[in-house]
Each structure stands twice: as C-alpha cells, then as structure tokens.
C-alpha positions in Angstrom: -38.9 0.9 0.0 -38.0 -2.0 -2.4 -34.6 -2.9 -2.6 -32.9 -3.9 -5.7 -30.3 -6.4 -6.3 -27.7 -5.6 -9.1 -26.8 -9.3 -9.0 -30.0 -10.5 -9.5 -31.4 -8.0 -11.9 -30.9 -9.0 -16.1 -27.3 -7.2 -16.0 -26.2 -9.4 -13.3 -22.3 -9.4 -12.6 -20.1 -6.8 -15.1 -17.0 -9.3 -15.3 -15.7 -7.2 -18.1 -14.8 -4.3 -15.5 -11.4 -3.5 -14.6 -12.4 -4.0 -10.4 -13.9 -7.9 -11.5 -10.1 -8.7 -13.1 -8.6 -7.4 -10.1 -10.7 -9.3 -8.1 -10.1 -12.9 -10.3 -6.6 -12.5 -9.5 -7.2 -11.6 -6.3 -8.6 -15.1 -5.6 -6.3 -16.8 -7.4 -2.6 -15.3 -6.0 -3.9 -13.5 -2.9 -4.4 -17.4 -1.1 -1.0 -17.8 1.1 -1.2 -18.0 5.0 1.7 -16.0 7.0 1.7 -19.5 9.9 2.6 -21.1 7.2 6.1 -19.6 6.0 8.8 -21.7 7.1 11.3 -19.4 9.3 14.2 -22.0 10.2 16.6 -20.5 8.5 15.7 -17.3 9.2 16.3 -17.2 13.1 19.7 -18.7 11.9 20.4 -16.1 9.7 19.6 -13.5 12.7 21.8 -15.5 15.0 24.7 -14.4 13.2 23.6 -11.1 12.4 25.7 -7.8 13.7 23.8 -5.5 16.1 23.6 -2.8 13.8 22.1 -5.6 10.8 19.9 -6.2 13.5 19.0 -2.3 14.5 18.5 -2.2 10.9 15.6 -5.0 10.0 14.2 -4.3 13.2 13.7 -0.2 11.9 12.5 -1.4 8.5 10.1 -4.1 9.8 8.4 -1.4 12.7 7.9 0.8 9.5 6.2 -1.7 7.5 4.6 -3.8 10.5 2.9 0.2 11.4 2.3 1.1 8.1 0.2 -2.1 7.5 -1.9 -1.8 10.7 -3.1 2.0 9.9 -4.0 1.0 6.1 -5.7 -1.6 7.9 -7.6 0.1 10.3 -8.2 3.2 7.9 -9.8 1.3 5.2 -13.0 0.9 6.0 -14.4 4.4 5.2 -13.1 4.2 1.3 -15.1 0.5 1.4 -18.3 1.8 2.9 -18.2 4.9 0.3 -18.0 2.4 -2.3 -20.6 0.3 -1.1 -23.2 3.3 -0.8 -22.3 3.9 -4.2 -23.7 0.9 -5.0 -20.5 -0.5 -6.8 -20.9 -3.8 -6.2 -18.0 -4.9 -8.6 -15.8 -2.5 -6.9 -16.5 -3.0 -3.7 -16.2 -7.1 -4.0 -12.4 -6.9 -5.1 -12.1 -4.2 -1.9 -13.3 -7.1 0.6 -9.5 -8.9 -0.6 -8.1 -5.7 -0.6 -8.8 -5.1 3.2 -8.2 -9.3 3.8 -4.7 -8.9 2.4 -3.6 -5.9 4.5 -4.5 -7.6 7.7 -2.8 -10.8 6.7 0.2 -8.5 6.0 0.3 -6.8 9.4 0.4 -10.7 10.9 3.3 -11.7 8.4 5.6 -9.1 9.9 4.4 -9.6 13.9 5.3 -13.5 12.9 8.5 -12.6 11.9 9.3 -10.1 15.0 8.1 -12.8 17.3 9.9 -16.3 15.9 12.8 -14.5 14.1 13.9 -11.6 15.9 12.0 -12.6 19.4 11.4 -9.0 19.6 9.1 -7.3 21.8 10.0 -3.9 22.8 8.1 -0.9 21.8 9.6 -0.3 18.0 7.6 3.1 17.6 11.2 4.0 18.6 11.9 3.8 15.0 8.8 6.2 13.5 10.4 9.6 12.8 8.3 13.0 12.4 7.5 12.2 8.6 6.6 8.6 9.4 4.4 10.0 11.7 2.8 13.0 10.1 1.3 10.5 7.4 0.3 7.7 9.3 -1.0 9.4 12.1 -2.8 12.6 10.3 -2.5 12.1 7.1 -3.9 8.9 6.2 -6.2 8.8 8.9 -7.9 12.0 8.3 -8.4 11.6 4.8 -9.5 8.3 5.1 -11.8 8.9 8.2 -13.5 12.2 6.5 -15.2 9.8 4.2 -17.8 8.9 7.0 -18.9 12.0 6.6 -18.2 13.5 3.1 -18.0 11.2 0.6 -18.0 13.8 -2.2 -15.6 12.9 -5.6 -13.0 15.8 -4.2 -12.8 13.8 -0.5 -12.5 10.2 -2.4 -9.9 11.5 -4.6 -7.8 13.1 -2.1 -8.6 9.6 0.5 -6.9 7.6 -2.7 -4.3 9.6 -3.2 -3.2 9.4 0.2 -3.9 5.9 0.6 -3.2 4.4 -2.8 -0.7 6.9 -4.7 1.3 7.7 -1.6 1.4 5.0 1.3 1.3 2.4 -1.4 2.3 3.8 -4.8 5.8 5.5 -3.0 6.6 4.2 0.6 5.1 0.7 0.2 6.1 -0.5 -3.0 10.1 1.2 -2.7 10.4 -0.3 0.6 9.2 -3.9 -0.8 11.1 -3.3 -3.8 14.7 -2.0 -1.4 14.1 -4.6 1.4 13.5 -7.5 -1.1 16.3 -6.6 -3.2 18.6 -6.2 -0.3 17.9 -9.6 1.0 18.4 -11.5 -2.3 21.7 -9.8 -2.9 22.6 -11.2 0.3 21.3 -14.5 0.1 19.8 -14.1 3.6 16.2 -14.9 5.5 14.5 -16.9 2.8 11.1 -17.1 4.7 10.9 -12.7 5.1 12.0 -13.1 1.1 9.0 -15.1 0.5 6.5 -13.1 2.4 7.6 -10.1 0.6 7.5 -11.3 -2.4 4.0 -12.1 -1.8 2.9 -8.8 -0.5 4.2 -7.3 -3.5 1.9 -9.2 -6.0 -0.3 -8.2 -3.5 0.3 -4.5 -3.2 0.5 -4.4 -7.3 -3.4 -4.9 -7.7 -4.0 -2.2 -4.7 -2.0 0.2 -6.8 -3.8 -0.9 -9.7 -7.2 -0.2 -8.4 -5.7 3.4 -7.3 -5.0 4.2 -10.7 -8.3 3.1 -12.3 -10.3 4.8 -8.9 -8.4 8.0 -9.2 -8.9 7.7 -12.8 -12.4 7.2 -12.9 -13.3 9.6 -10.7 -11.3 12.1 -12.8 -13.2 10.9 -15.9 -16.9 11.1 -13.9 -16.0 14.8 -12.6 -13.3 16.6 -14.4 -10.9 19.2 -13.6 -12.5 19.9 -10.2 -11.2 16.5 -9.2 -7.8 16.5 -11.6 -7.0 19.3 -9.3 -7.6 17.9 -5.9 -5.4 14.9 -6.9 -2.3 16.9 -8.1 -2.8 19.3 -4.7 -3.0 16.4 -2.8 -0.2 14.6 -4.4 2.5 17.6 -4.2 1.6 17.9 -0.4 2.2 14.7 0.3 5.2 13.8 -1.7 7.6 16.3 0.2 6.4 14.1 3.5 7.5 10.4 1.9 10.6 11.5 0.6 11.3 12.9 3.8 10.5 9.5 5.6 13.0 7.5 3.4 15.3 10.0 5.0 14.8 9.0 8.1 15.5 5.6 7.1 19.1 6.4 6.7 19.8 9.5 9.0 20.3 7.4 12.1 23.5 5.3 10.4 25.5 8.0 8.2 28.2 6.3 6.5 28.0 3.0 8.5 24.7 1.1 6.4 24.7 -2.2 6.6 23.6 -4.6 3.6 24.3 -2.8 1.0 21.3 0.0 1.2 21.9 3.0 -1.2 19.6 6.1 -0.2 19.8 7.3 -3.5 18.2 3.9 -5.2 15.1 4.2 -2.6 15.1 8.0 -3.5 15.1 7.4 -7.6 12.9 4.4 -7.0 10.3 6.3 -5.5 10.1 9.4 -7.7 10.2 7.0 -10.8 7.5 4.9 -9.6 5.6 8.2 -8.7 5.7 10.0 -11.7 4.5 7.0 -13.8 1.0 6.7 -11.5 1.2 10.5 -11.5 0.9 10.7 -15.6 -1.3 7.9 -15.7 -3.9 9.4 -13.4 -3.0 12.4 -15.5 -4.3 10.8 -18.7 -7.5 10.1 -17.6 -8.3 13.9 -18.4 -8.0 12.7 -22.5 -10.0 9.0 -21.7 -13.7 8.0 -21.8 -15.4 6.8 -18.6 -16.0 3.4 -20.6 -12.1 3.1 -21.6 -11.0 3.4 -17.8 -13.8 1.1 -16.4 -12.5 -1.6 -18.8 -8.8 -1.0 -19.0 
C-alpha cells in the first residue's frame, strides 16, 4: 500500500485551522523550564509558615502534582485516536499539549522537594471524589479509546479530560491558588509557575471546546447527547472534590480561601464551555475548524 503524506501533497499544512493557532502559540509561550524558577524566597516564605499554612499547600499541591501525572499518563489514547484519524494539524498542537503536562507534573515535584523538602506519601490528601475521577474516571474514558475510538467514546474522553479535569478542577484551583498567593504576597517562584501553567492550561481548554465542538458538528445530536450525559455525571464528582478541599479545616482556613469563590468559580467557568460546546449544534463544520 502507498502511503500518502498530507504535508507533502499540493494542500500541504492548513495553518488557517483553529489546532495550527493553538499550536503557534504553543511554541511561542509554552518555552519555560520548571529547574529554572528561582525558589529562594520561597523556602523562606515556608520557614515561617504555620503548620496548618503548611498542611494546607502541601494538600493543594498533592492535588495538582496527582492530577497532572494521570492527565499525563492518560493522554496518549486521545493522541493516537487523532493520529489514526489522520489529523495531522491536530495532532501536531497535541505533541505540546502532552509536553506541557509533563513539564507541569515536574514544576510541582520541584517545588515539594526544594521548598517544602517534602517526601511523605501525600495520597493522604486525595479524598473519595479526588479519587473516583482520577482513578476511574479519567482513566477509563481515556483508556477506552484504544479500543473504540468511535465520535460518542472521543466525546465522552474530552469531556472528561478537557471540560472537567481541566475546564473545572484545573483551571479553579490555578485560578484560587494563584489568587491566594498574590493577595498574600507570598512564594513568588510557585506564583510564577502557576502563572505559566495557566497560559498553558487555556489553549488545552481551548482545543476542548473546538474538539468537542467539531465532533458535535461532524455527528449531531447522537454526540450532543453523550457530551451533556457525560458532563452532568461528572460535574456532581468535581464539585464534590472542592469539598474536600475544605472539610478537613472547618472554620480555621488559612490564607484567606473562601469555598464559595472556588464553588462560583467553577460552575461559572462550566457553564460558559458548557453553552459553547452547546452552540456548535447551530455552527458549520467550517466555522468551528477556523474559529
């Protein structure tokens, strides 16, 4: 059989599609090194931290450092669906997207092992939501890709991946943990690398959308109502894991944290992907690949 190459072929590159922008910023604002964040200040901002300050960035950092390594791990299937596919644009811009989550997972062990000097077994700190998605949930949908890599299985892989790890727990943890350290004026170094992971984090959400979408625009309602199954299952579970965030200190938070800000940050931020994915039902296939 004679293999053709898209790249080669008259056509050549589609720099016009959405996945090809995503993957020209990608280049030019996914390049920072975690060895390379300056933590001085940082270990002497611990120093003089409380124990319960302490309990407290150690819980928040075991969720992200975790959550990190199983998007990590898990990504591969939704990649090699892609590739089969033969989406070559798409699948270029998911070779960053896999890149950046594994620099991520090594931002946060560098800051556990020269900041905190923390090495005791922080799965302490992963409640029974925490776990139901990042040890079934994200997995298995991911995973079943190997094997079906039908619209309906991609959809609900997305979903799982993009709209709910990343969409609601990622980006409202980023968005609390950043805004808590500013306020504070403490560890400058874990501000910088957050702030990075959220640039970051906002093209992954980006490609969510416009994947989710386009798969709703190639295949219709069959797919439309995988996604909002899928999303209603799963949004019960992350709400439930902010909860756990706070359970363990009752009226004693340090910082500043507000449960309710992570709670309205996360349904606001969820119900704008929600009706965006939502529109695709009214869009051409050409108006999503180029939005």
């Amino acid at each position: 059989m004679t293999r053709e190459f898209k790249s080669t072929r008259e056509e050549g590159l589609n720099f016009d599609l959405f996945p090809m922008k995503l993957w020209q910023k990608a280049k030019k604002f996914g390049i920072w090194d975690p060895q390379e964040i300056d933590f001085t200040q940082d270990r002497k901002d611990w120093e003089g931290f409380s124990e319960t300050e302490r309990e407290v960035l150690l819980h928040l950092t075991s969720l992200f450092l975790g959550g990190e390594e199983s998007v990590t791990l898990d990504l591969l299937p939704l990649i090699s669906t892609i590739a089969r596919e033969e989406r070559l644009e798409e699948e270029m811009y998911l070779t960053s997207f896999l890149w950046e989550e594994a620099k991520h997972v090594e931002a946060f062990r560098v800051f556990l092992d020269q900041v905190a000097q923390e090495h005791s077994d922080l799965s302490r700190f992963h409640g029974p939501s925490y776990t139901a998605i990042f040890h079934q949930e994200l997995p298995t949908a991911l995973n079943r890709l190997w094997d079906d890599p039908s619209p309906v299985a991609q959809a609900e892989a997305s979903v799982t991946y993009n709209m709910i790890v990343e969409g609601v727990l990622a980006e409202t943890g980023y968005h609390g943990y950043f805004t808590m350290l500013e306020a504070n004026d403490v560890l400058p170094g874990m501000r910088q690398v957050v702030g990075k992971l959220k640039q970051d984090e906002s093209r992954h959400l980006a490609f969510g959308v416009y994947l989710l979408s386009r798969l709703v625009a190639e295949h219709g309602d069959e797919v439309w109502e995988a996604i909002d199954r899928r999303m209603n299952h799963l949004l019960p579970l992350a709400m439930g894991m902010i909860q756990e965030i706070f359970t363990p200190y009752g009226d004693q938070i340090p910082f500043g944290l507000d449960i309710g800000e992570f709670l309205g940050f996360a349904s606001s931020q969820y119900q704008k992907r929600y009706e965006r994915v939502k529109k695709a039902r009214e869009l051409s296939l050409e108006e999503i690949l180029q939005t």
